[in-house]
VEXDREN-2710 file (C-alpha; in Angstrom, 1 decimal):
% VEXDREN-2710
k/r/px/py/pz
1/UNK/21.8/1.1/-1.1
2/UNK/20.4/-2.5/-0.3
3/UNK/23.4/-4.8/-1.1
4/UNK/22.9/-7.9/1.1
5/UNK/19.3/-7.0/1.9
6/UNK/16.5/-9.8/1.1
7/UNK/12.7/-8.7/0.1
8/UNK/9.5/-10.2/-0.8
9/UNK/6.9/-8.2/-2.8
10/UNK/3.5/-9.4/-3.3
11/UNK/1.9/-9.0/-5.9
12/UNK/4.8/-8.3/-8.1
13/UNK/4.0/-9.8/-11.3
14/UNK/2.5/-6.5/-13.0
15/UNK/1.8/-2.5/-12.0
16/UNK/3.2/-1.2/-8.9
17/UNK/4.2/-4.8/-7.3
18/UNK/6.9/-5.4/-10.2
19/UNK/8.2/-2.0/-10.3
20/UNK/9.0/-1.9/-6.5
21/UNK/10.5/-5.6/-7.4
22/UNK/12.6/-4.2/-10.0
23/UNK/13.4/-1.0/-8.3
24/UNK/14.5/-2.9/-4.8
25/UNK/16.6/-5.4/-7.1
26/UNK/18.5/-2.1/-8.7
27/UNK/19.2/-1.2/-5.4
28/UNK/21.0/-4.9/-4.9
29/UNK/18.3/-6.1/-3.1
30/UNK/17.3/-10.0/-3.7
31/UNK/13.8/-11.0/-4.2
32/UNK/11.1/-13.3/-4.0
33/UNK/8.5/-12.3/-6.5
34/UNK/5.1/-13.4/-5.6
35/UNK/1.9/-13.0/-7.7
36/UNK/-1.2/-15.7/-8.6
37/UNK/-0.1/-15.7/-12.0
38/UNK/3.0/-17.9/-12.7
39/UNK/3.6/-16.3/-16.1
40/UNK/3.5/-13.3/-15.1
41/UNK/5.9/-13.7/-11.8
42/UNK/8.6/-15.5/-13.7
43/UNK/8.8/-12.8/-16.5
44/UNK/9.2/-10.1/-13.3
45/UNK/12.5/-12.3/-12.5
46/UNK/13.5/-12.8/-15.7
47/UNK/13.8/-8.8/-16.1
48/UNK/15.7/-8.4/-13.2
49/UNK/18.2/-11.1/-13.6
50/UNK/18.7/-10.1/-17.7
51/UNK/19.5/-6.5/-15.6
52/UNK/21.8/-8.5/-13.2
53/UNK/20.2/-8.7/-10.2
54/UNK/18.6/-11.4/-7.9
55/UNK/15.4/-12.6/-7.8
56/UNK/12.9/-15.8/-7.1
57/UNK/9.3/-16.3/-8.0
58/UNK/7.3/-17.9/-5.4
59/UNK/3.6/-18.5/-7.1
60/UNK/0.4/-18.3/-5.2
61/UNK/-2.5/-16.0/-3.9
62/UNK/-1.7/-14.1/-0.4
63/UNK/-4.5/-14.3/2.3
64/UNK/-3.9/-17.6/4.1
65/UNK/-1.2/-17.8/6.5
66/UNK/0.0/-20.8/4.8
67/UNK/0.7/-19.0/1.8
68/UNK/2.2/-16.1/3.8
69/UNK/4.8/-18.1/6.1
70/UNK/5.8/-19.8/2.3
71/UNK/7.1/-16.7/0.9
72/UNK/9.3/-16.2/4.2
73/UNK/10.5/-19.6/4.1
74/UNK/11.2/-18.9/0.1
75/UNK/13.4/-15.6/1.2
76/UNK/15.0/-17.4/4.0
77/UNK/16.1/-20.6/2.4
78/UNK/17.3/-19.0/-1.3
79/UNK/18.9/-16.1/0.4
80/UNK/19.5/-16.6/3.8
81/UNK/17.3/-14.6/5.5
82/UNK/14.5/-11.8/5.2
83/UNK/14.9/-7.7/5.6
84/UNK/12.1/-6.5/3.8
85/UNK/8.2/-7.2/3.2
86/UNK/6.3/-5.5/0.9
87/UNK/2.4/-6.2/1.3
88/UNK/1.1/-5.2/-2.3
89/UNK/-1.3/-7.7/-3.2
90/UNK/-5.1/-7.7/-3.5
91/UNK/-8.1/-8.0/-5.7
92/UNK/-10.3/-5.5/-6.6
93/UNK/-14.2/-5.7/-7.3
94/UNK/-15.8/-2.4/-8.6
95/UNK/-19.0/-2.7/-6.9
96/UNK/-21.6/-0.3/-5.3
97/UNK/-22.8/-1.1/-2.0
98/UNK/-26.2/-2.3/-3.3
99/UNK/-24.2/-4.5/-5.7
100/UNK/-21.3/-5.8/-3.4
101/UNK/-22.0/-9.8/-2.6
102/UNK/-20.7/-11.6/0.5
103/UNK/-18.3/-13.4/-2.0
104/UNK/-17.0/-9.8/-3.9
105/UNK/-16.3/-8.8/-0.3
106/UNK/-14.9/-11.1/1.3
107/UNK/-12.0/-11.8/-1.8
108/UNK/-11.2/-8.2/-1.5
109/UNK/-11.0/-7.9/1.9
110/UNK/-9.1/-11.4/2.1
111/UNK/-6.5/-10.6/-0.1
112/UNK/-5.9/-7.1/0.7
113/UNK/-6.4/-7.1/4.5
114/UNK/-5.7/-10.3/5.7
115/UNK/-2.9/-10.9/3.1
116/UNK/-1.5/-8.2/4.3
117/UNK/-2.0/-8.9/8.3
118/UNK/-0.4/-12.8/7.5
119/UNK/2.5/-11.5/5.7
120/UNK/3.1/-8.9/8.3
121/UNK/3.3/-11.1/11.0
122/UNK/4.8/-13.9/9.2
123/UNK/7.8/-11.7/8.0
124/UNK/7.7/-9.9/11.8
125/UNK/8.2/-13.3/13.3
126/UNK/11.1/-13.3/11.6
127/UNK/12.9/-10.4/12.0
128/UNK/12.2/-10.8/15.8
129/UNK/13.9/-14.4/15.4
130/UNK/17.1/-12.3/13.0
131/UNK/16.9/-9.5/15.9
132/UNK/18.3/-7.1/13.5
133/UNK/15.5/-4.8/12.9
134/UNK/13.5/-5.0/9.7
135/UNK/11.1/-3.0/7.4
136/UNK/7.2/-3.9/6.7
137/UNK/6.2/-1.5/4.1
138/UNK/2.1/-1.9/3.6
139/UNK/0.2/-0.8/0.5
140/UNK/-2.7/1.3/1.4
141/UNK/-5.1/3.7/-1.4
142/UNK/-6.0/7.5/-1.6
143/UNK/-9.2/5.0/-1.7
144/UNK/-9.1/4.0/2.6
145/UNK/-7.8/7.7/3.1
146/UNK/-11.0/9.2/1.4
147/UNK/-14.3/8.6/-0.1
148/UNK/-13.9/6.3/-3.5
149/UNK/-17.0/5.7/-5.0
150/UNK/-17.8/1.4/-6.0
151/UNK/-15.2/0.5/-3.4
152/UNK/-16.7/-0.5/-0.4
153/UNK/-14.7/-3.5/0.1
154/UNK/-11.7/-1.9/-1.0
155/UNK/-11.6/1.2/0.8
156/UNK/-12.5/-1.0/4.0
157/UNK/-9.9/-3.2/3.3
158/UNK/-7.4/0.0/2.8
159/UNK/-8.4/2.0/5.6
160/UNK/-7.8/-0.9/7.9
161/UNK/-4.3/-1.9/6.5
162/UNK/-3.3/2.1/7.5
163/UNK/-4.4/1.7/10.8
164/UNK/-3.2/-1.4/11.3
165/UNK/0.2/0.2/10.3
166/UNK/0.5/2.1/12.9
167/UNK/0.0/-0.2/15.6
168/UNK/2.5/-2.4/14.5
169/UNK/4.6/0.5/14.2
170/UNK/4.5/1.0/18.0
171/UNK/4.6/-2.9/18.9
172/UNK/7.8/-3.3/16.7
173/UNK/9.8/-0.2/17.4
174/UNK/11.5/-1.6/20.2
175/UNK/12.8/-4.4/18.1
176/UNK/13.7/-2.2/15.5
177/UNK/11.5/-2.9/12.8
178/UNK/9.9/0.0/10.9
179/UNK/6.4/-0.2/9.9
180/UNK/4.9/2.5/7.2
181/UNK/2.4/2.2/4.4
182/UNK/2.5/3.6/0.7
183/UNK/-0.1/5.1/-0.5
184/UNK/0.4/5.1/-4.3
185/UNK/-0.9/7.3/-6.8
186/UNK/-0.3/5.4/-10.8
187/UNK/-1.8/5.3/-14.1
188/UNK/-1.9/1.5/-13.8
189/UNK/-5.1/-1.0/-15.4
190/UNK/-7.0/-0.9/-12.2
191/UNK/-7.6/3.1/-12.4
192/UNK/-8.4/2.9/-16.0
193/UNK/-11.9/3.1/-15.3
194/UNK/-11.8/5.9/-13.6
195/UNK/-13.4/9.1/-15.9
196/UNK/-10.2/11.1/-17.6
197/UNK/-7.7/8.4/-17.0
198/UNK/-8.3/5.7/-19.3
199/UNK/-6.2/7.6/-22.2
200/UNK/-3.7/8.2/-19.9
201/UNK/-3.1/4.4/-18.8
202/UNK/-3.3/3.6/-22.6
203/UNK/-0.5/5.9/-23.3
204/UNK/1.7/5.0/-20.4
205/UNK/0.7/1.3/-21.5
206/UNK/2.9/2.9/-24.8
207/UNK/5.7/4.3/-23.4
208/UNK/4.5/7.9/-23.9
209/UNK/5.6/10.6/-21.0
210/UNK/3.5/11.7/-18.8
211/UNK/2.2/15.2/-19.4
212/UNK/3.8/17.7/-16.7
213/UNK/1.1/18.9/-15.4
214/UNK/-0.6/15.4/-14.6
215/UNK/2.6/14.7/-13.4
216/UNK/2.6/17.8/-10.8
217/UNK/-0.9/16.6/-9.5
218/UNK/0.5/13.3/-8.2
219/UNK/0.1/11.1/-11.0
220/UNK/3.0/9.3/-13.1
221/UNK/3.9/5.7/-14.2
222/UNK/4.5/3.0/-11.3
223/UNK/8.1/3.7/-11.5
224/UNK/7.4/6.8/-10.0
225/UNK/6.2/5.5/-6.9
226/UNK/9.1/2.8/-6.5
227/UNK/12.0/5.4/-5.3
228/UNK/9.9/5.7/-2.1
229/UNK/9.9/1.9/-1.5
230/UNK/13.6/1.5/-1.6
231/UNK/13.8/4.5/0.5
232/UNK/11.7/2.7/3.3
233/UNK/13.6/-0.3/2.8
234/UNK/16.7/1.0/3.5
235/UNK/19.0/1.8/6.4
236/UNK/18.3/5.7/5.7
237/UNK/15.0/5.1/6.9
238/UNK/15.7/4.2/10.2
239/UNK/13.9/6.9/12.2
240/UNK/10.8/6.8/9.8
241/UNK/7.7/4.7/11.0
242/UNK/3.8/4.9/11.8
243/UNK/4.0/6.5/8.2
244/UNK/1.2/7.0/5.8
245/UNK/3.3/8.2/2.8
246/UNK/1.5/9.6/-0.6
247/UNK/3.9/8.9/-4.2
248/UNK/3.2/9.7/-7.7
249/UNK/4.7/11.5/-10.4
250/UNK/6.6/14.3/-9.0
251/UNK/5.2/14.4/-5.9
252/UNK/5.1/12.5/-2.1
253/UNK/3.3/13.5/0.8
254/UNK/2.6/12.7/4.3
255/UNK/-0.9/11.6/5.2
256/UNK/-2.0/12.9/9.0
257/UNK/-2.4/11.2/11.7
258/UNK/-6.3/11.3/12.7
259/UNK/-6.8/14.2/14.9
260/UNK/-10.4/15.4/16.6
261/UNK/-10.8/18.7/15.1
262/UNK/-14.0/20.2/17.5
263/UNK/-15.1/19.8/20.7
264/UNK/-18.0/20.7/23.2
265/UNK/-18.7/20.0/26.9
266/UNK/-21.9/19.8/28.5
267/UNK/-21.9/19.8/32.5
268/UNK/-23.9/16.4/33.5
269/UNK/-23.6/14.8/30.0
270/UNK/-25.6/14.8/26.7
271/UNK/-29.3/14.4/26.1
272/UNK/-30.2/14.0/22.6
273/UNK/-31.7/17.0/22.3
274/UNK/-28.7/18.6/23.2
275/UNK/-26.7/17.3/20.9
276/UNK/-28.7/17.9/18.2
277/UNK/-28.4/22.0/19.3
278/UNK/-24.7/21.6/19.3
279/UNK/-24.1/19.9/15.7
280/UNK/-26.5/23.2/14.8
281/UNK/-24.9/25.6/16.6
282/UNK/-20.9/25.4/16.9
283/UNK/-20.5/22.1/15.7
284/UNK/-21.7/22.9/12.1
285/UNK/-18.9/25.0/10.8
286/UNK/-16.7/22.1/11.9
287/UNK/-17.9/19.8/9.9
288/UNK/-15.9/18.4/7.4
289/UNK/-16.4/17.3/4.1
290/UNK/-15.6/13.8/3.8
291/UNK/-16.5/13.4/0.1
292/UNK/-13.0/13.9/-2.3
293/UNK/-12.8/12.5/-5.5
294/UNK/-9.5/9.8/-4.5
295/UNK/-8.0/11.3/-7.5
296/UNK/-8.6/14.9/-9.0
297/UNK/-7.4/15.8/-12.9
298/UNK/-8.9/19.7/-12.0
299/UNK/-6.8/22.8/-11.1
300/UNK/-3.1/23.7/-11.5
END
């Protein structure tokens, strides 16, 4: 499905980074495994090659564009050129707003959003210089779509990546590059906190199944969410941009677009006064809630 195609994935030394590496290698993809942690990059490659595909690690922490315009460079001189970036890397800081420092914030919101807006534009320069099209495929949260309590920075930095999706989806389209962002549901470390999911991490951490009906919810193991990035990455997925895609266990979904849902008119304008008597009157029963657990165990 991707023979002669060249990726990077950030981030791919653990979770849902190294499965979409492995997954996009299946698919005869080459890679350039990025992640901060050496060890854990090269053991990513190591896995793919003893399975017979192709891979690089490139070592170092995504936010700078120098870092970004290295892994290009790394894709472009091992293999040739560059088809695919995947923007999956980011820290996370599990803070309260009360508790979140200027430093907390700013290394989430570096990582996740800027790393992400250098590697975009460092692979886009490229495929513009290729001029065969290409695929950015951004990592977004069911935490920027919805409320996620103890993530300010994170749901920030989330939110903004999805937007910012889908105006590079209407810069690049004449060029025919493809912009979408996953937003991936995964019994991975970083939602172990989370109450009701910490057993469930450990036994995916074991190799036990997922239960069926966790799985129908939208929750399974990272490999789960991987099909969905070799779809994107691949010619099939041509006609499929400004995308905010949901993946987990046996489910994927498509995220709206933001939409106004009410709206009143006032001949001459508003005074405050009026306003207030609107959000009382037929505003009120329009008003949604905003306020969804990110990830919900309850129901069928």
């Amino acid at each position: 499905m991707l023979d002669g195609r060249v990726a990077v994935v950030t981030g791919s030394g653990r979770g849902l980074g190294r499965s979409y590496a492995r997954a996009l290698a299946a698919a005869g993809a080459s890679v350039v495994v990025n992640d901060l942690d050496g060890d854990v990059a090269e053991e990513t490659v190591r896995t793919i090659l003893e399975a017979g595909g192709s891979a690089v690690a490139e070592v170092g922490a995504v936010g700078g564009a120098e870092t970004s315009q290295r892994l290009v460079d790394r894709a472009v001189g091992e293999f040739g050129r560059l088809d695919v970036m995947v923007t999956n890397a980011g820290a996370l800081r599990d803070r309260t707003l009360r508790n979140t420092t200027d430093d907390d914030f700013d290394l989430v919101v570096n990582s996740h959003l800027r790393g992400t807006f250098t590697c975009g534009r460092a692979a886009a320069a490229r495929f513009r210089e290729q001029g065969e099209g290409g695929r950015l495929i951004l990592v977004g949260s069911p935490a920027g779509q919805r409320a996620s309590f103890g993530q300010t920075a994170y749901s920030a930095s989330k939110g903004a990546i999805v937007a910012m999706m889908r105006t590079w989806a209407a810069e690049h389209a004449k060029i025919g590059v493809t912009v979408n962002a996953i937003v991936p549901t995964a019994l991975t470390r970083m939602v172990a906190t989370i109450p009701g999911l910490g057993e469930l991490v450990d036994a995916v951490d074991r190799g036990e199944p997922v239960p069926e009906n966790v799985r129908r919810r939208g929750l399974g193991s990272p490999d789960d969410v991987a099909p969905v990035i070799v779809y994107l990455a691949s010619a099939a997925s041509a006609e499929v941009t400004g995308q905010a895609i949901a993946a987990g266990g046996d489910r994927i979904a498509l995220w709206t677009h933001p939409t106004e849902i009410a709206e009143q008119f006032h001949a001459g304008g508003w005074s405050p006064e009026e306003v207030a008597e609107a959000f009382a009157g037929p505003l009120k029963g329009e008003l949604p809630d905003h306020l969804p657990a990110p990830l919900d165990l309850g129901g069928n």
